[in-house]
LUMLUM-843966 format. One line per field, with one value per residue (C-alpha): x, y, z; residue in one letter; residue number from 1. Coordinates in pm, 1 decimal, decimal comma. Each point is the difference from the previous one (the first is absolute). Layout:
N
u (X | ...)
v (Y | ...)
w (Z | ...)
type (A | ...)
seq (NUM | ...)
! end
This chain:
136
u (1316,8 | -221,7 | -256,7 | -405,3 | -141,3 | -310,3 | -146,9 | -351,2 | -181,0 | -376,3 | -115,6 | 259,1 | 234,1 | 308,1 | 269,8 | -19,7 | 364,5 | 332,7 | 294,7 | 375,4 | 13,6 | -228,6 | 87,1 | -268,9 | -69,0 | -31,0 | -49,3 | 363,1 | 116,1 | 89,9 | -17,8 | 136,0 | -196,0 | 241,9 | -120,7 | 69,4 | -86,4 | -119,5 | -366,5 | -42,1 | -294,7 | 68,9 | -199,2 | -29,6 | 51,4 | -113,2 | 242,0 | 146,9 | 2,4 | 321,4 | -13,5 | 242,5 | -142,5 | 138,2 | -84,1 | 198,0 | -119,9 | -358,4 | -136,5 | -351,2 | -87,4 | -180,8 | -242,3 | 101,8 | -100,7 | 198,1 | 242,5 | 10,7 | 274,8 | 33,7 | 100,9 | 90,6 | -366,8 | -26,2 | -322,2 | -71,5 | -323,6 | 6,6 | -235,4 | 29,6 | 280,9 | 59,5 | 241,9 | 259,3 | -26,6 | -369,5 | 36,0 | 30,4 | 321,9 | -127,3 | -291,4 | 181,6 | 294,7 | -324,3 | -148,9 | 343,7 | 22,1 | -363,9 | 46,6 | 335,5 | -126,7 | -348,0 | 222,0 | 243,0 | -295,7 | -5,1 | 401,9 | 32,6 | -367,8 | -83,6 | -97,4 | -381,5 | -233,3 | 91,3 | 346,8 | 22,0 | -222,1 | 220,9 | 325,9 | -163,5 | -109,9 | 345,9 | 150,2 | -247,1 | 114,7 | 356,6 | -85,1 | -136,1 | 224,3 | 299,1 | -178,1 | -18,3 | 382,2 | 64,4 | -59,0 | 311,4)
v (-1667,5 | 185,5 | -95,7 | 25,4 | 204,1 | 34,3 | 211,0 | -8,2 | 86,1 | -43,9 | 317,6 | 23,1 | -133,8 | 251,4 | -107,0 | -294,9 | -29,8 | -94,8 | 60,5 | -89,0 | -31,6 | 93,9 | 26,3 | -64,1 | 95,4 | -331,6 | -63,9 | -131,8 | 315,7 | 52,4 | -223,0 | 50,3 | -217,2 | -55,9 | -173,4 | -341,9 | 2,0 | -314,0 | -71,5 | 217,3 | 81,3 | 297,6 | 156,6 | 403,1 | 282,7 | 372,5 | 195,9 | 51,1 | -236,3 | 113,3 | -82,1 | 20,8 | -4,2 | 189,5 | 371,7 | -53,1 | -33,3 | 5,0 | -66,0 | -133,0 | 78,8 | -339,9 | -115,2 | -318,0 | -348,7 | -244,0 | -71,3 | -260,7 | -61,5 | -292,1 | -51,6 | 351,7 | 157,2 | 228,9 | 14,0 | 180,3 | 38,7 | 254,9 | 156,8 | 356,7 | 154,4 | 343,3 | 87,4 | 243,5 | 210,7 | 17,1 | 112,0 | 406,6 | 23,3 | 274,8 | -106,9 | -311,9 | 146,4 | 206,8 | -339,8 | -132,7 | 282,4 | -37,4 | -390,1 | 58,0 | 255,4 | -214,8 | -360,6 | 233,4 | 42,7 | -369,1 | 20,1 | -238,8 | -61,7 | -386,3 | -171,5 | 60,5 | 11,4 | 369,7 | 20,3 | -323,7 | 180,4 | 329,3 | -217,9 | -122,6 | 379,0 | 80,8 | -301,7 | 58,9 | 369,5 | -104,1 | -205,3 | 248,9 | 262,3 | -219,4 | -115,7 | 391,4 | 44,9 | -362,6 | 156,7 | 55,3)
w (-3060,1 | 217,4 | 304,2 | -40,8 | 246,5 | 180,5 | 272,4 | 99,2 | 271,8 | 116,2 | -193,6 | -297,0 | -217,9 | 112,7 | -226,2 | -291,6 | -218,9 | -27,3 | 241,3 | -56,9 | 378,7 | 315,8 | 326,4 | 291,0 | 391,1 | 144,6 | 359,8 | 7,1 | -175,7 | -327,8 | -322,6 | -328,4 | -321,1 | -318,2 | -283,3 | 89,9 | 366,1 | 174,9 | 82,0 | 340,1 | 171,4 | 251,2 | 252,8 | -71,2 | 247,5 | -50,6 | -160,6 | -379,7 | -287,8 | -253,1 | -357,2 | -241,0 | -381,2 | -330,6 | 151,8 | 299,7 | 386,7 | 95,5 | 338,8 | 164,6 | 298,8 | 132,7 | 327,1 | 94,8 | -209,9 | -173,7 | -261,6 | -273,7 | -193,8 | -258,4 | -361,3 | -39,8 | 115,9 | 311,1 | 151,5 | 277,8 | 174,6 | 262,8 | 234,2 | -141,1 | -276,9 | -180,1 | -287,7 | 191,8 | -328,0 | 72,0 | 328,9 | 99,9 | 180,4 | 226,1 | 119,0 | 81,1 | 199,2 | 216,0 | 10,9 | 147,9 | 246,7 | 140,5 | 39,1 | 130,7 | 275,1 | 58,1 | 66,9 | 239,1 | 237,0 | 78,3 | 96,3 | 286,2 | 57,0 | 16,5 | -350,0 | -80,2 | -285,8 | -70,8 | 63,6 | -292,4 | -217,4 | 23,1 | -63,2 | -316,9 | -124,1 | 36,6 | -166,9 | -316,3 | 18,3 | -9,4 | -299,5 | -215,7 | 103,2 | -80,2 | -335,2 | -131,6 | 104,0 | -225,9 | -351,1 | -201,5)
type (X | X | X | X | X | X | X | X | X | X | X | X | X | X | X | X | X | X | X | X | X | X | X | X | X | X | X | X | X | X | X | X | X | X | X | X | X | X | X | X | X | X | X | X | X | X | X | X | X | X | X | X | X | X | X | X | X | X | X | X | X | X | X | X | X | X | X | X | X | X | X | X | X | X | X | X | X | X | X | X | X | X | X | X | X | X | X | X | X | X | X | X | X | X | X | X | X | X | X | X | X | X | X | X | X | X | X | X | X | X | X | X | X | X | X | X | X | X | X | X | X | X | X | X | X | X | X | X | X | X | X | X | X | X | X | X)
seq (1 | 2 | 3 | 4 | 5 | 6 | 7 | 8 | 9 | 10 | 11 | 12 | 13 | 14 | 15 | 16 | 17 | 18 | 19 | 20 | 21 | 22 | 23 | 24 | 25 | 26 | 27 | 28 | 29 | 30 | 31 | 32 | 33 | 34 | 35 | 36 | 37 | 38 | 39 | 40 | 41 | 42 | 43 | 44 | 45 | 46 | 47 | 48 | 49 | 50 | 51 | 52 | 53 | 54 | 55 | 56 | 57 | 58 | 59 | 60 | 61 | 62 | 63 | 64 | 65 | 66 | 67 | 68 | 69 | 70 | 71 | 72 | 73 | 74 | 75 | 76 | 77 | 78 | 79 | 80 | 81 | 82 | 83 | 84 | 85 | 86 | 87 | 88 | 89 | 90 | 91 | 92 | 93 | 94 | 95 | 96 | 97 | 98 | 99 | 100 | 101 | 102 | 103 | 104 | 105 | 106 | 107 | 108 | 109 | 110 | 111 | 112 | 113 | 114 | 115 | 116 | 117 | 118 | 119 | 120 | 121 | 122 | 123 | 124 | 125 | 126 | 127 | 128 | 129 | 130 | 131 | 132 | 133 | 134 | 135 | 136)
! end
């Protein structure tokens, strides 16, 4: 028995197949789907998506949206997504660095419009850099 998956986002469909389980970044941390799971709907943070089908681990790095689960059928609808075996490891660990250096300017200055959006380039950069390291 094995879970239908989904991912889509506004400009693609990233991933459509099964999954014998998937584990998602919700804004309350961590979630892990089994077949059999009860009807959830879960708010999504940025991070990394884990899915576990016949080939082993994938991951998928994801932008914040939603999860549905019910009846055995994942869909989730997120705000941006990328296959970590799609994404080049090294330009995402310069990515990393540059977002990590670029959000360390705003150390201890009050919040404001570009200290959030710096937090967020580094959170997205964390996701994809994380989502190239989840391939077994």
């Amino acid at each position: 028995m094995s879970l239908t998956l989904r991912v889509l986002a506004p400009d693609q469909s990233v991933f459509d197949g099964s999954a014998d389980e998937v584990i998602l970044p919700t804004t309350t941390g961590q979630v892990g789907i089994l077949p059999g799971h009860v009807t959830m709907l879960a708010a999504l943070d940025t991070g990394v998506m884990r899915l576990r089908g016949a080939g082993g681990w994938s991951s998928i790095a994801l932008l914040g949206g939603f999860a549905e689960v019910e009846s055995d059928e994942v869909t989730v609808l997120v705000n941006g997504a990328e296959l970590g075996s799609s994404i080049d490891a090294s330009a995402a660990q310069a990515e990393f660095e540059s977002a990590q250096q670029a959000a360390a300017a705003f150390e201890g200055q009050s919040p404001s419009t570009e200290k959030l959006k710096a937090q967020q380039a580094l959170a997205k950069a964390r996701a994809w850099l994380q989502a190239t390291r989840g391939q077994s």
